[in-house]
C-alpha positions in Angstrom: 80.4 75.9 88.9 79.6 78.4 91.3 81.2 76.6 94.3 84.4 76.0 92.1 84.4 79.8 91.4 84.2 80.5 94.8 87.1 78.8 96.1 89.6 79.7 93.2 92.1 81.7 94.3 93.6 84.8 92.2 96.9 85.1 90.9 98.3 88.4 90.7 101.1 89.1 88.4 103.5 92.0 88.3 106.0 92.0 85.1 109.1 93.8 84.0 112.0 93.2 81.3 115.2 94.1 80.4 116.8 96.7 82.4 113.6 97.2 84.7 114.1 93.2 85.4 117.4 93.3 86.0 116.8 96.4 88.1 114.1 94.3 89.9 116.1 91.3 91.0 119.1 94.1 92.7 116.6 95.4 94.6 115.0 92.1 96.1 118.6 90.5 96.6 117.8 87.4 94.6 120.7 85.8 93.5 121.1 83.0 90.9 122.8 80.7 93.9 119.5 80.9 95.9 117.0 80.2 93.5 115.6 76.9 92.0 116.4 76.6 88.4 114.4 75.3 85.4 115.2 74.7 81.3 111.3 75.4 79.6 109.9 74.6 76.7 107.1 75.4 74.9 104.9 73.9 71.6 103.6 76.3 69.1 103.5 76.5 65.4 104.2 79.8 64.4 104.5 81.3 61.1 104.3 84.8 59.9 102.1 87.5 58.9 103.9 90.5 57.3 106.3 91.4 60.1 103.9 89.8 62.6 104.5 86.6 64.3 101.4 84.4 64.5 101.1 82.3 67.3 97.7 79.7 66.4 97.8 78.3 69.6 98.2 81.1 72.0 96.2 83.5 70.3 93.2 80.5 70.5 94.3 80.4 74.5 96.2 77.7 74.8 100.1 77.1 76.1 101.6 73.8 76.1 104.6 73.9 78.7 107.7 71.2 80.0 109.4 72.5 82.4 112.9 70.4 83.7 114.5 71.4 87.1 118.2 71.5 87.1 118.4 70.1 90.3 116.8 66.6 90.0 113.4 67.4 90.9 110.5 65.8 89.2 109.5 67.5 85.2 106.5 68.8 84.5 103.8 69.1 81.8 101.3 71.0 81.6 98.4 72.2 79.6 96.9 75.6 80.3 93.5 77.0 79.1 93.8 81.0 79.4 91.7 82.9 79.1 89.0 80.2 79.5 85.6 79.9 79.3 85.0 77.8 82.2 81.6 77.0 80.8 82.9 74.8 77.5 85.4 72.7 79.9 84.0 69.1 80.1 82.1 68.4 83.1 85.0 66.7 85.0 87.0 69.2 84.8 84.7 71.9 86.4 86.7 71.9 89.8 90.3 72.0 91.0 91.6 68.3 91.5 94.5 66.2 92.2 95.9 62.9 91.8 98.7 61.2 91.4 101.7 63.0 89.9 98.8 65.3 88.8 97.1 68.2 89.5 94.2 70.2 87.7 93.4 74.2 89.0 91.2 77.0 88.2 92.3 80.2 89.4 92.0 83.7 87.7 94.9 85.9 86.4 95.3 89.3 87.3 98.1 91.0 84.9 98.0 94.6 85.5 94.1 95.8 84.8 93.6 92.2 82.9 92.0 89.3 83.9 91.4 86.5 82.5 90.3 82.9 84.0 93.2 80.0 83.5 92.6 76.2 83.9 96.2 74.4 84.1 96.3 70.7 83.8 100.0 69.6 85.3 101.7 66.2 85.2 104.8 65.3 86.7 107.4 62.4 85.5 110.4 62.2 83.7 110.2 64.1 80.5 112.7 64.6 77.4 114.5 67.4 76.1 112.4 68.4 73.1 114.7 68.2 69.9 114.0 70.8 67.5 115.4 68.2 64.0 113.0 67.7 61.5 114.0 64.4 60.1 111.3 61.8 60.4 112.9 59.6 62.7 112.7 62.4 65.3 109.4 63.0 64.8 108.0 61.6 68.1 110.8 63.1 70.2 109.4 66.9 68.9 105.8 66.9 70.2 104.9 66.7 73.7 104.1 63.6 75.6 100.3 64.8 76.7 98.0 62.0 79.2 94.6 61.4 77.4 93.4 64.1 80.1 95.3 66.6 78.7 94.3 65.8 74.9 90.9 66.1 76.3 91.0 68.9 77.9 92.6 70.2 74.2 89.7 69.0 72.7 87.5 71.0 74.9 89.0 74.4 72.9 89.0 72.4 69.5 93.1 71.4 69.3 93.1 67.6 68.2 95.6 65.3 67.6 96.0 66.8 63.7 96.8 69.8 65.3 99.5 68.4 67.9 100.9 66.7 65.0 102.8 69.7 63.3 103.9 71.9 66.3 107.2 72.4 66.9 109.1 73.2 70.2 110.2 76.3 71.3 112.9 76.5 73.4 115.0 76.5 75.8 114.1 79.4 78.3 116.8 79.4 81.4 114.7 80.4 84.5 115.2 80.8 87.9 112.5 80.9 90.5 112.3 82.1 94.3 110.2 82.1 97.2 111.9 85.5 99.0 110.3 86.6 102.5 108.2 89.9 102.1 106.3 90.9 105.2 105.1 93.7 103.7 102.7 91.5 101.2 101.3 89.5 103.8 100.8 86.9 101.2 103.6 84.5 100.0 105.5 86.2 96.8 106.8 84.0 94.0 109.7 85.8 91.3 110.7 83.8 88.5 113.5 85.5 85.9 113.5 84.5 82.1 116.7 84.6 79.9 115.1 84.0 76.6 118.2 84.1 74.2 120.2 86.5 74.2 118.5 89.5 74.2 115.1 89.1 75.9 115.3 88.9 80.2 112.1 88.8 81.8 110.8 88.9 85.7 107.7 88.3 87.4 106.7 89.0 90.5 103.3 87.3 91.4 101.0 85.8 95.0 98.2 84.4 95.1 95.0 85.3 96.9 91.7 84.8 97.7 89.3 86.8 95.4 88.1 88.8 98.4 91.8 90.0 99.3 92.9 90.0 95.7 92.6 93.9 95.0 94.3 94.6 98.2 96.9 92.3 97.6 97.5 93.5 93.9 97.8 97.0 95.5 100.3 95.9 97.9 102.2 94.0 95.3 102.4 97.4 93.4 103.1 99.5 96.1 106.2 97.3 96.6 107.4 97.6 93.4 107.0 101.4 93.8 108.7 101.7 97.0 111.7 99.6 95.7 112.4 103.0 93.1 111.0 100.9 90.1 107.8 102.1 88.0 105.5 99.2 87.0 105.4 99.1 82.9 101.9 99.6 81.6 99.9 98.2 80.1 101.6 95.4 81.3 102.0 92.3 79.1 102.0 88.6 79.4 106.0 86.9 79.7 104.9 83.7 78.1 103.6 85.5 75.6 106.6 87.8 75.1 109.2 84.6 75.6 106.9 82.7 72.8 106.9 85.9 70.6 110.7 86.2 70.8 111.3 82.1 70.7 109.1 81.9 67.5 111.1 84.8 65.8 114.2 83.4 66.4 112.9 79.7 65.1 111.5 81.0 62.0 114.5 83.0 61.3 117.2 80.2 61.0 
């Protein structure tokens, strides 16, 4: 475990919404045209609490994403662990990996002052539009289409198959993602905008590092942000957990 420690890399993450995102995206020069777009989706199985929405899986660290590129490109699915206990994830899964249409990492997430370790478990193929219809013939085209890895790497956080059987998809989230040249980083930089219905827009700016250059990097990344005229929000907060928040509202409100 040490060794796999060791060799994870950090991702740090820098996020921003409405006005302050679209402020963001001016100031890089990103354009729709130039980016790579993706339709995602998410399972969950929210109800509510008061004026609270409850999100079971999320709030027991767990995020269940498809994510479809509008440009022909292979799907993917994938099953994240965060914040992880890297110590309760079965013995196989210890270390990043890769296959075949498949790829397992450990890496730690930097949010702001957060940090919390993530193990992702991504397939590629050729997934389905989630449908959000209740009737029971539909019932299979509702829950996502996990590999036996993925169900056991579920069952390694205590989410069985009774669980997967009443979540419902959430969705869909237009995104756009870029790769744009920053010298000034020294490590690649990844932005990825969120239009999460109609009132929710959400950016990210992120690179990933190795631990020993991740505090420099993360100050870089700010510094960035600061010398573009925009002031990072804080505390800052998760966007899949904002998107899921809003998604979930908006589902349990029809």
């Amino acid at each position: 475990m040490a060794d796999a420690l060791k060799n994870a890399d950090v991702e740090v993450k820098l996020s921003m919404s409405g006005e302050a995102a679209d402020s963001a995206l001016r100031m890089l020069g990103l354009e729709a045209d130039d980016g790579k777009g993706l339709t995602i989706y998410f399972w969950e199985k929210p109800w509510t609490d008061g004026d609270n929405v409850r999100l079971p899986l999320s709030e027991a660290g767990v995020v269940i994403r498809l994510r479809k590129s509008a440009k022909g490109d292979a799907d993917d699915l994938t099953v994240k662990l965060r914040p992880c206990v890297l110590d309760a994830l079965p013995a196989d899964w210890r270390v990043n990996r890769e296959g075949k249409d498949w790829e397992f990492t450990i890496e730690e997430d930097w949010t702001g002052r957060n940090r919390a370790w993530a193990a992702s478990l991504k397939v590629e193929g050729d997934f389905g539009r989630p449908t959000a219809d209740e009737g029971e013939g539909d019932r299979e085209s509702r829950r996502p289409r996990l590999t036996r890895d993925q169900r056991e790497l579920l069952a390694s956080v205590e989410v069985t198959d009774d669980d997967l059987a009443d979540l419902v998809p959430l969705g869909p989230v237009q995104a756009i993602k870029w790769k744009p040249s920053r010298r000034d980083l020294i490590h690649p930089l990844t932005a990825e905008f969120w239009s999460v219905g109609p009132d929710l827009r959400l950016v990210e700016l992120s690179l990933r590092a190795h631990p020993a250059e991740a505090s420099g990097a993360q100050d870089l990344l700010e510094r960035a942000f600061l010398d573009l005229g925009l002031q990072p929000p804080s505390p800052q907060t998760s966007k899949t957990r904002s998107a899921l928040t809003a998604l979930a509202r908006a589902h349990l409100t029809r």
